[in-house]
SEVOBA-38050 format. One record per residue (C-alpha): residue number from 1; y, x, z. Coordinates in steps of 0.02 Angstrom, whole numbers, plus 32768, in hexadecimal, padded with zeros to 4 digits. Each point is the difference from the previous one (the first is absolute). Layout:
N
<dopa resi="NUM" py="Y" px="X" pz="Z"/>
...
***
This chain:
285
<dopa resi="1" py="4F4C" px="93C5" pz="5306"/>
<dopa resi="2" py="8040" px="8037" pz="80AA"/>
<dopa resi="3" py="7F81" px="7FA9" pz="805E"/>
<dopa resi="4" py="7F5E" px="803D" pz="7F9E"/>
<dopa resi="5" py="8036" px="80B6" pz="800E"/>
<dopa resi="6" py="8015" px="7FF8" pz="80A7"/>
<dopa resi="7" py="7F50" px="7FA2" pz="8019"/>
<dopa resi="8" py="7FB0" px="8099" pz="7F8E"/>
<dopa resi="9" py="806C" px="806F" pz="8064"/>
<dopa resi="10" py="7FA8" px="7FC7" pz="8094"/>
<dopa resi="11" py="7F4E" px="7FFA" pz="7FCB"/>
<dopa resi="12" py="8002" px="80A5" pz="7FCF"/>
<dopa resi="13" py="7FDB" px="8068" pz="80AC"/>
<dopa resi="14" py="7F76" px="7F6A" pz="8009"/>
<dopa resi="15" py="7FBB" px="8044" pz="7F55"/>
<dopa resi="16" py="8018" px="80C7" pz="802B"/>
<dopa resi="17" py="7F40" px="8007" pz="8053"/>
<dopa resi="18" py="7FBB" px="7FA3" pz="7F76"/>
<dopa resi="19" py="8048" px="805C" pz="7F83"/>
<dopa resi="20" py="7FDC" px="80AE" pz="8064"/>
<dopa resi="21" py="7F48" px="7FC8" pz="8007"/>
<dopa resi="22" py="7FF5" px="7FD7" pz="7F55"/>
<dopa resi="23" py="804A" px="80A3" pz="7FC2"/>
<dopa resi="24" py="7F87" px="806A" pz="807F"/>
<dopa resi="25" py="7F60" px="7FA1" pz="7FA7"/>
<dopa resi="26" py="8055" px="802C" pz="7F52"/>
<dopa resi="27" py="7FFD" px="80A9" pz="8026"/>
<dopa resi="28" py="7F49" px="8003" pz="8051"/>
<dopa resi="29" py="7FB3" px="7FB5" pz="7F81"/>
<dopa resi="30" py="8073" px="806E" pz="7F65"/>
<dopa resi="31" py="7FE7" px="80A2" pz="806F"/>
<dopa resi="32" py="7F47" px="802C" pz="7FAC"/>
<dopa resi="33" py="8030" px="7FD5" pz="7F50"/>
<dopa resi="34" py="80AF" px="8064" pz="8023"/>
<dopa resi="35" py="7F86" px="8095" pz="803D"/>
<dopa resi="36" py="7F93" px="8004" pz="7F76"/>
<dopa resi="37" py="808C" px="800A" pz="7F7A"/>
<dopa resi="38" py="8060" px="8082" pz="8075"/>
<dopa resi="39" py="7F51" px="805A" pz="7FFC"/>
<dopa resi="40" py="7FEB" px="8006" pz="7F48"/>
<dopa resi="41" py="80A9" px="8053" pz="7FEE"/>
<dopa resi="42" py="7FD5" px="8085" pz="808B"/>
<dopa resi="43" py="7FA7" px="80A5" pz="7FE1"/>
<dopa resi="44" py="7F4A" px="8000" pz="8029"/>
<dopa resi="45" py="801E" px="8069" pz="80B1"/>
<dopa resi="46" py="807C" px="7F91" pz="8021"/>
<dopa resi="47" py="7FD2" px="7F66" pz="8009"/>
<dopa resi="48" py="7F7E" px="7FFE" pz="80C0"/>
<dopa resi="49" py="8072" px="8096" pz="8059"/>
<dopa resi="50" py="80A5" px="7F9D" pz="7FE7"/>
<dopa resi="51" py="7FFE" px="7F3E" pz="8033"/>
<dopa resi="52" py="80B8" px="7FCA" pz="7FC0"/>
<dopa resi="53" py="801B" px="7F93" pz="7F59"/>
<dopa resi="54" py="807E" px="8079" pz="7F96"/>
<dopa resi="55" py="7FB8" px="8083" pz="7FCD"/>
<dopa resi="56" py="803A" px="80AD" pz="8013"/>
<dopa resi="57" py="7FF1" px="8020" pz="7F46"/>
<dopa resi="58" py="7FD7" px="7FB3" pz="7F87"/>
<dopa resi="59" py="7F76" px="7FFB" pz="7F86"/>
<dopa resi="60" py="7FBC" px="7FAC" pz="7F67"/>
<dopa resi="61" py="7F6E" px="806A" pz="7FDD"/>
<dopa resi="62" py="7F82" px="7F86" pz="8073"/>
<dopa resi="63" py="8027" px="7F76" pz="7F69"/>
<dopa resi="64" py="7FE2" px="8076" pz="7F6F"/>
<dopa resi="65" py="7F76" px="804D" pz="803E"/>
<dopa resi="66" py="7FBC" px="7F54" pz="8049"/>
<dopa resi="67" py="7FF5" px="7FB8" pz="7F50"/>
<dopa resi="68" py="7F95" px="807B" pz="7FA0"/>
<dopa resi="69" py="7F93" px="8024" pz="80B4"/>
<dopa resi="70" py="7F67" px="7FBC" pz="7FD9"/>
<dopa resi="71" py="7F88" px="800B" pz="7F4E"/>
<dopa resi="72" py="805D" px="7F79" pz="7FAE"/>
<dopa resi="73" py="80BD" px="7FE4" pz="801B"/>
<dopa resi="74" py="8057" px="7F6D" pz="8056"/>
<dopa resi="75" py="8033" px="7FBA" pz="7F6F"/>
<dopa resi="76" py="7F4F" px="7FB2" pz="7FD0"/>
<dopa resi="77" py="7FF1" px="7FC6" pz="80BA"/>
<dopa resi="78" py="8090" px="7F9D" pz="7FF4"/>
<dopa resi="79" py="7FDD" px="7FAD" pz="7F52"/>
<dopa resi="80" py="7F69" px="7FD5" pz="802F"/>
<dopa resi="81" py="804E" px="7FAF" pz="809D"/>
<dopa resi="82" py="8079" px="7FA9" pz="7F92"/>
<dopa resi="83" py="7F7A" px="7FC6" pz="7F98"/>
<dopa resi="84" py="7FA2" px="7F93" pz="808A"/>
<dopa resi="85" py="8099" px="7FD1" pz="805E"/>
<dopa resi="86" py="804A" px="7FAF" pz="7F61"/>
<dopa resi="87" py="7F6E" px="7FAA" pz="7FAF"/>
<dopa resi="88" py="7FD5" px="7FCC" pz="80B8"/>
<dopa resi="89" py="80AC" px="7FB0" pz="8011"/>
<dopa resi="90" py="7FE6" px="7FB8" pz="7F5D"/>
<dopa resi="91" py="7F61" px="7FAB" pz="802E"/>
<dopa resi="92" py="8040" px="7FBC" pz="80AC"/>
<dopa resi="93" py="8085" px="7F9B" pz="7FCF"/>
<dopa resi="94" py="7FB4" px="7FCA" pz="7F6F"/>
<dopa resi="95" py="7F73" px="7FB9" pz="804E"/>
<dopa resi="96" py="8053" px="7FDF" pz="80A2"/>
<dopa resi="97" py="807F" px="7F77" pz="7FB7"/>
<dopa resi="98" py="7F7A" px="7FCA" pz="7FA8"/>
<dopa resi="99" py="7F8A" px="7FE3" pz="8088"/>
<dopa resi="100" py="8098" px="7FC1" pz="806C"/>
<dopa resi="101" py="8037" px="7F7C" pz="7F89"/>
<dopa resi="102" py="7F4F" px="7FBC" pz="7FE7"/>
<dopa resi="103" py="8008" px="7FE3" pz="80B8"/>
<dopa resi="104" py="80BD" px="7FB9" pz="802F"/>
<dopa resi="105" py="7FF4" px="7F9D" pz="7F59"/>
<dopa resi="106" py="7F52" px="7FC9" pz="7FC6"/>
<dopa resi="107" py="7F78" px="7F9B" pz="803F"/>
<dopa resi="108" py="7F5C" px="8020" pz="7FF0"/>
<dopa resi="109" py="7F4B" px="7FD7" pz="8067"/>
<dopa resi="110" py="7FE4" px="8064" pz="80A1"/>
<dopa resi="111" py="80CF" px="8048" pz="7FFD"/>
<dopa resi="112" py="8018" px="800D" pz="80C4"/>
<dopa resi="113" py="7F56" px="804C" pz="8005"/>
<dopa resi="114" py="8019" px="8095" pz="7F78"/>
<dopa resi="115" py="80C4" px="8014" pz="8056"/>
<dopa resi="116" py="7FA1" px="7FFE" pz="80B5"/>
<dopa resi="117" py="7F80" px="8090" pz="7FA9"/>
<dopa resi="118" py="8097" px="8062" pz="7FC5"/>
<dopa resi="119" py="8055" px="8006" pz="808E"/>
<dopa resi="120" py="7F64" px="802A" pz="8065"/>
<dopa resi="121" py="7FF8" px="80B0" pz="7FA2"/>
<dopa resi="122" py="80AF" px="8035" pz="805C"/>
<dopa resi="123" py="7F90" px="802A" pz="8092"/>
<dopa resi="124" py="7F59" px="803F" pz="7F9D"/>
<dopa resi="125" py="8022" px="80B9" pz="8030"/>
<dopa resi="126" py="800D" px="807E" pz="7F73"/>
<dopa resi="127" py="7F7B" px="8068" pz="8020"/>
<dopa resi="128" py="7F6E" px="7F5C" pz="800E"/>
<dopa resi="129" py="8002" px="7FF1" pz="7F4E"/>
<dopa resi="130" py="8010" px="80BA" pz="7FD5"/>
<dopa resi="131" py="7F58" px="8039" pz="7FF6"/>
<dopa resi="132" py="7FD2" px="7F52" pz="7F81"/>
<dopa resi="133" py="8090" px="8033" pz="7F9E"/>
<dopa resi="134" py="7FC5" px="80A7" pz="7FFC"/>
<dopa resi="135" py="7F6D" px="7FD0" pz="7FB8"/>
<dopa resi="136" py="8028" px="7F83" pz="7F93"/>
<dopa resi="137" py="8068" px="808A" pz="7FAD"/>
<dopa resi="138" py="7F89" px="808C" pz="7FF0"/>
<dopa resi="139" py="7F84" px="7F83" pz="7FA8"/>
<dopa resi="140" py="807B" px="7FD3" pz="7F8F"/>
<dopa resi="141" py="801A" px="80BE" pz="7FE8"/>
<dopa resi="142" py="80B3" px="7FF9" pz="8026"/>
<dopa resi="143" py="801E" px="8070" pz="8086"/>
<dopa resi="144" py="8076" px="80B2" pz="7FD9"/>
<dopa resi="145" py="804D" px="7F6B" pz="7F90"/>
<dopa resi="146" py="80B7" px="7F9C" pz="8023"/>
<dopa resi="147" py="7FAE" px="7F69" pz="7FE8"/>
<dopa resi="148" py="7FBA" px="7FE4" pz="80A4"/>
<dopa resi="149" py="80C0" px="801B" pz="8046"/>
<dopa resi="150" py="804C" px="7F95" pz="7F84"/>
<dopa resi="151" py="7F84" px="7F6D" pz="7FCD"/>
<dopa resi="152" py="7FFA" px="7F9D" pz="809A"/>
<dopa resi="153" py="80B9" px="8004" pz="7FFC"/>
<dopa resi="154" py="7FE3" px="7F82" pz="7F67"/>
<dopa resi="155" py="7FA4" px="7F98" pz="8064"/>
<dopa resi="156" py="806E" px="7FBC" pz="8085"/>
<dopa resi="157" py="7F8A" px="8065" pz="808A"/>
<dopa resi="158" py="80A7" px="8005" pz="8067"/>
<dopa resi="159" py="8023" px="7F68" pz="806E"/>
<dopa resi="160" py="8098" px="8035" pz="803E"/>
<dopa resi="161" py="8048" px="7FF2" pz="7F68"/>
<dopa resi="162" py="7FB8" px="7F66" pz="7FC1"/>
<dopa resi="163" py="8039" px="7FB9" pz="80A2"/>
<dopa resi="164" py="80B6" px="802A" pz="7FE6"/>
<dopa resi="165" py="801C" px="7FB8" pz="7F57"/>
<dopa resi="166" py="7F9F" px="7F63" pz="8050"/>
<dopa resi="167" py="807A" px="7FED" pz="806A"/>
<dopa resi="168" py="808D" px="8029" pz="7F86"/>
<dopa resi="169" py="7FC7" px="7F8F" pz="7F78"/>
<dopa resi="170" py="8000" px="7F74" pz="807B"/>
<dopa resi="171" py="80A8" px="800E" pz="8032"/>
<dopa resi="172" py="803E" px="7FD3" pz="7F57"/>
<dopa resi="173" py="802C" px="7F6B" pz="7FDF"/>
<dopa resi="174" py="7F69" px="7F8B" pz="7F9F"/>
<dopa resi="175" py="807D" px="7F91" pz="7FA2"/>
<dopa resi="176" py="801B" px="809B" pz="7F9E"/>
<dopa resi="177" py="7F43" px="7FF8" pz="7FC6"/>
<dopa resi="178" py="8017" px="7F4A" pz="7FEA"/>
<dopa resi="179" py="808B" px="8002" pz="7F88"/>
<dopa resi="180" py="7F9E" px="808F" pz="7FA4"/>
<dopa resi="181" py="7F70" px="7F94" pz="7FF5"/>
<dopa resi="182" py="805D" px="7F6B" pz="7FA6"/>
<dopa resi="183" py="8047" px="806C" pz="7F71"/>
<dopa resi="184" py="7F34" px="801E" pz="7FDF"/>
<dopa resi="185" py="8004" px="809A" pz="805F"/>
<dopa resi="186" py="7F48" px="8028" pz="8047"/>
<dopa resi="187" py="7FC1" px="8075" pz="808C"/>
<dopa resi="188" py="800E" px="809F" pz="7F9E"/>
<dopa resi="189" py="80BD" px="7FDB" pz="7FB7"/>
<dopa resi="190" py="8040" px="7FCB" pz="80B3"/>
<dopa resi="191" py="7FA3" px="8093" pz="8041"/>
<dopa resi="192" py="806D" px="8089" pz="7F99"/>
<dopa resi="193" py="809A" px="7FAC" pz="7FE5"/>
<dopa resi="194" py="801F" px="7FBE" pz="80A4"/>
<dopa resi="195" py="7F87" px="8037" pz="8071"/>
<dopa resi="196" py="8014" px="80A2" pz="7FEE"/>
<dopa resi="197" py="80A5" px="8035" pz="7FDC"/>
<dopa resi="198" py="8048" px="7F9D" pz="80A6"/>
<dopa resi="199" py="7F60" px="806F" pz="806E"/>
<dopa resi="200" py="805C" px="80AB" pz="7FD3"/>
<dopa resi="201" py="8033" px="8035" pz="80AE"/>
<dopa resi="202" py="7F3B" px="7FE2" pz="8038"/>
<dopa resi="203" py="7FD5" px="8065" pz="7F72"/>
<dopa resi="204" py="8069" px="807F" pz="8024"/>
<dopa resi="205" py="7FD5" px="800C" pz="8095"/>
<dopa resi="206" py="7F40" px="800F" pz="7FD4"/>
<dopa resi="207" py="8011" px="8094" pz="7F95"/>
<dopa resi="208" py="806C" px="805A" pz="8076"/>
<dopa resi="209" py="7F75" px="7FE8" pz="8081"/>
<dopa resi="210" py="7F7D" px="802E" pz="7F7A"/>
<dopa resi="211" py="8046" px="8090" pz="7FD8"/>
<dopa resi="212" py="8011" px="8042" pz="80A0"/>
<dopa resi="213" py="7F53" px="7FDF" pz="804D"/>
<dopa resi="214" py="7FB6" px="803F" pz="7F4F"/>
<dopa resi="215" py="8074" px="808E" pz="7FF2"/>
<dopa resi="216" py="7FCF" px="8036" pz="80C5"/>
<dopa resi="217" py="7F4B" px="7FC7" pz="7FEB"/>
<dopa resi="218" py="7F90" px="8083" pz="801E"/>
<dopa resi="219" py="7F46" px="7FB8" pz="8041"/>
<dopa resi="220" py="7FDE" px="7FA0" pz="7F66"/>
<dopa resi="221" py="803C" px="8097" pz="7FAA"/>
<dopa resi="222" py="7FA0" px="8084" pz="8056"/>
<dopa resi="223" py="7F5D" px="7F8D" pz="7FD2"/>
<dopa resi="224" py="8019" px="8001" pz="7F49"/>
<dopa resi="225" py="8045" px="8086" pz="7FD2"/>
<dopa resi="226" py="7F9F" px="80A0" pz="7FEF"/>
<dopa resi="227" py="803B" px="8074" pz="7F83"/>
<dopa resi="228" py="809D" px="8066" pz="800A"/>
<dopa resi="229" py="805B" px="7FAB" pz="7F60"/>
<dopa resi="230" py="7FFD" px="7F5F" pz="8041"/>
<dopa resi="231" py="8038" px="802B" pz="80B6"/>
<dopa resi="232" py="80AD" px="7FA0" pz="8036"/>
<dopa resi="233" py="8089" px="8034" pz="8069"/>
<dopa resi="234" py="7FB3" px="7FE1" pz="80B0"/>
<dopa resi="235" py="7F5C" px="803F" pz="7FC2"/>
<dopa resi="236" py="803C" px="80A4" pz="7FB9"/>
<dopa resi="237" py="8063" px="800B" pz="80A6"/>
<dopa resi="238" py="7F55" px="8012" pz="8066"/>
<dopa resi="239" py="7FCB" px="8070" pz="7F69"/>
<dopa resi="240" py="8095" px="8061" pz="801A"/>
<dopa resi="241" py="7FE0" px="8026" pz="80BC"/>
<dopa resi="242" py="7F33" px="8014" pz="7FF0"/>
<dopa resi="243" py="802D" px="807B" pz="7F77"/>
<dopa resi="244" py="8070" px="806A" pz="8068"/>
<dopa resi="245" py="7FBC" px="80BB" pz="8030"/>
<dopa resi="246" py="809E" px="8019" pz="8064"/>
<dopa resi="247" py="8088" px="7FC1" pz="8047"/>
<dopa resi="248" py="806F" px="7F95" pz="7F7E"/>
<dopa resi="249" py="8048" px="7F72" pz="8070"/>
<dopa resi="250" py="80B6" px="8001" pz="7FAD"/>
<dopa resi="251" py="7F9C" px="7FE9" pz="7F62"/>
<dopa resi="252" py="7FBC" px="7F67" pz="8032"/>
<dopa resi="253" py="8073" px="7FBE" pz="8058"/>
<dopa resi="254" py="807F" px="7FFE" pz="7F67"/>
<dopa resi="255" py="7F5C" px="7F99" pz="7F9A"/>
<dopa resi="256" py="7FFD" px="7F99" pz="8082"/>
<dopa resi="257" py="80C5" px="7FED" pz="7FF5"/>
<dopa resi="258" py="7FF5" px="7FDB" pz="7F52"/>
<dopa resi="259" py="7F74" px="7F8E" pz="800A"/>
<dopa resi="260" py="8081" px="7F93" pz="804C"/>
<dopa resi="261" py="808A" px="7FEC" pz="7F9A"/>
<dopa resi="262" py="7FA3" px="7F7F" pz="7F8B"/>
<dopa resi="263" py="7FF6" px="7F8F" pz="8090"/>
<dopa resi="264" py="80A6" px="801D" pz="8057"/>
<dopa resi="265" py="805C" px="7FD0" pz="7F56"/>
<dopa resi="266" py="7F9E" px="7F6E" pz="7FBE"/>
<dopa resi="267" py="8010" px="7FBE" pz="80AC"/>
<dopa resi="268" py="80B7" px="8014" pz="8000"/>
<dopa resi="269" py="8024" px="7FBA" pz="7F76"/>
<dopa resi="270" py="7F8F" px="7F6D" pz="8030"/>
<dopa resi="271" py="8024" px="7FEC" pz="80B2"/>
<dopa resi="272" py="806E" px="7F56" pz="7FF0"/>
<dopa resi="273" py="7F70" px="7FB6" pz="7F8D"/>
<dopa resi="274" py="7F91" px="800B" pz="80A6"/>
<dopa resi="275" py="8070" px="7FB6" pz="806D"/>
<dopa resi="276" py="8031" px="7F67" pz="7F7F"/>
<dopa resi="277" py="7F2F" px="8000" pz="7FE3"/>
<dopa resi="278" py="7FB6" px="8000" pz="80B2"/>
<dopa resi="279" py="8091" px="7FDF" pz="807C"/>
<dopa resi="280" py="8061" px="7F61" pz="7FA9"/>
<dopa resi="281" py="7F72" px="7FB3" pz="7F91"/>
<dopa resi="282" py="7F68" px="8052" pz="7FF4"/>
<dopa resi="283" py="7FB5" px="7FC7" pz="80A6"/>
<dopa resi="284" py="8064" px="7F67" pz="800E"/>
<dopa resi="285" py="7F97" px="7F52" pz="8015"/>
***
């Protein structure tokens, strides 16, 4: 016991710069979020003449009047984020383990081709497809709808996340399957009761990373979604700064402080799914 305290005693003015470096890049990259919540709490001619983080008083008036700024309150902004991001999550993971067992497990004709395809869409930028999609919607008359935003999600249009419970699915052992299979077990059965339960930490990890690109998406959004009802959080955030005569930073910058919280808490509380998902299994092989 001796010995290893003095060998962490004596690594630790080795450590000090590391440590020091990593606590200076902590506070870079915290300072703009710490701002804009110092901001929101700061009276309006307060918040460009003085550049310090505590505030010299205190104020909660930015929130309340923040909410009921615009035409329609926040509150229908964020159910109608919660709306997509949920059946969104819904429809990725569904069809995500789906599409990811079909490949780690069964065999079928042209397999290594239709995986090779998939994978080829991780580098189709965004914005090639967007005008198709754009049309392919208004014909089917369903733009200043949520369907565009939440139908392709039941599709398994995101390879990222088929590729991670690919990977997952074929790190579990196939005797599993096998012994399935001889108590008369077929694809479906072995599917949901072995398949996936054991993929949980992928799947946790693929709604936490739907909801937070469809919680912050805004482009897809924007393209949709017209009328004032069926604007989201982000969106009514642009609405809320086109639709200011004069200045009402501290306004939105509590919005935007709220607008956060969704993501900052389901990410906590899902932050060791990600690294069990992605950094032990969900890329291994």
């Amino acid at each position: 016991m001796t010995v290893q305290r003095n060998r962490s005693l004596s690594l630790i003015p080795k450590r000090w710069p590391i440590h020091l470096m990593l606590i200076l890049a902590t506070v870079i990259m915290l300072y703009p979020l710490l701002w804009m919540v110092s901001s929101s709490l700061k009276p309006e001619t307060e918040i460009f003449e003085s550049s310090g983080l505590i505030p010299s008083q205190l104020t909660f008036s930015n929130y309340v009047n923040g909410w009921t700024a615009l035409q329609t309150p926040f509150t229908r902004f964020y159910i109608n984020s919660f709306i997509i991001v949920i059946v969104s999550v819904i429809g990725n993971v569904l069809t995500s383990s789906l599409t990811g067992y079909a490949f780690a497990r069964l065999e079928f004709r042209f397999k290594r081709i239709w995986f090779s395809l998939m994978l080829m869409t991780l580098m189709l930028p965004f914005h090639v497809t967007l005008v198709p999609r754009y049309i392919m919607f208004n014909e089917l008359d369903w733009i200043n709808t949520f369907l565009p935003l939440v139908v392709p999600s039941f599709m398994a249009t995101q390879a990222f996340f088929v590729f991670l419970n690919v990977q997952f699915i074929r790190g579990i052992p196939r005797d599993l399957d096998e012994a399935a299979a001889v108590d008369g077990a077929n694809k479906w059965d072995i599917f949901r009761r072995i398949i996936f339960p054991l993929s949980m930490p992928a799947l946790i990890t693929t709604a936490i990373f739907s909801f937070i690109w469809t919680w912050n998406d805004f482009l897809s959004q924007l393209l949709y979604l017209n009328k004032t009802e069926l604007l989201t959080v982000p969106l009514a955030l642009r609405q809320f700064v086109s639709a200011m005569d004069q200045s009402s930073f501290g306004q939105l910058f509590a919005m935007s402080t709220l607008a956060q919280i969704p993501i900052l808490l389901f990410f906590v509380f899902g932050q060791k799914y990600i690294v069990e998902g992605i950094a032990t299994t969900g890329f291994k092989g």
